[in-house]
C-alpha positions in Angstrom: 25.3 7.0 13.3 23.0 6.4 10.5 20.3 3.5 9.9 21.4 1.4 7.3 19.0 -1.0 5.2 18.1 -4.6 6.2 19.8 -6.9 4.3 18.6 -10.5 3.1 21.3 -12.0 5.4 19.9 -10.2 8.1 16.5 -11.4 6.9 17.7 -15.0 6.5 19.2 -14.7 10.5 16.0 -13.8 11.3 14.3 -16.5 10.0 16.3 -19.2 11.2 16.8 -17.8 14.8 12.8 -17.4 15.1 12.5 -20.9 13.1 9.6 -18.3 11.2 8.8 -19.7 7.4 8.9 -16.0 5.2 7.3 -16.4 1.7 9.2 -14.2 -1.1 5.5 -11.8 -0.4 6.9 -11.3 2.9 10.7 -10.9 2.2 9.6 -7.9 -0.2 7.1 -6.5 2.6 9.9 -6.1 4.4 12.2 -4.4 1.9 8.8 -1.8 0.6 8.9 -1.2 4.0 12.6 -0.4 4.8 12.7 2.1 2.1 9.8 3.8 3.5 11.5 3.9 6.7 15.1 4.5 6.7 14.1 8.2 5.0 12.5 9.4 7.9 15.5 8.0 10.2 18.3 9.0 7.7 16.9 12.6 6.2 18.7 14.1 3.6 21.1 16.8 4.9 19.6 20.4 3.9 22.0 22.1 1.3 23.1 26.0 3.0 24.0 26.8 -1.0 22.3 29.4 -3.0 23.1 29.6 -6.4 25.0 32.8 -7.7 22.8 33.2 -10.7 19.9 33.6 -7.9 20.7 37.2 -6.6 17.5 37.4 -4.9 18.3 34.0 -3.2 22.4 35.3 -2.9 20.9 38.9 -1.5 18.7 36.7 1.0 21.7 34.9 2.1 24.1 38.1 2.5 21.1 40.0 4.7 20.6 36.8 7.0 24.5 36.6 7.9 24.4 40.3 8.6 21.8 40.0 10.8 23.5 36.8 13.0 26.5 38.8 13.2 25.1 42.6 14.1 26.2 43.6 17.4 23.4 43.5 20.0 22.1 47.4 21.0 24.1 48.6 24.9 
């Protein structure tokens, strides 16, 4: 499950379940600091794809997989 952004309904809940005044200031605090957040709880899946104009990168990848599936010395 992923963390998803606040949104100004939730913000609006918020404010009249707390019976807290929020000035527009603090309605955009809060929204500078979701996006700062939800990066660090959400990050960005890592790509396992090498291009094949990169043979460097493509010979990298082929040596790694032969050396997770070389049998282990008896």
């Amino acid at each position: 499950m992923a963390a998803n952004p606040i949104s100004y309904l939730e913000i609006e809940a918020y404010r009249r379940l707390t019976l807290t005044d929020l000035s527009a200031w603090d309605v955009r605090l809060i929204n500078r600091l979701d996006r700062a957040v939800l990066p660090i709880l959400n990050p960005a899946p890592t790509s396992n794809t090498v291009s094949a104009r990169d043979g460097k990168g493509v010979l990298s990848m082929i040596r790694g997989q032969a050396a997770r599936h070389k049998p282990a010395n008896p």
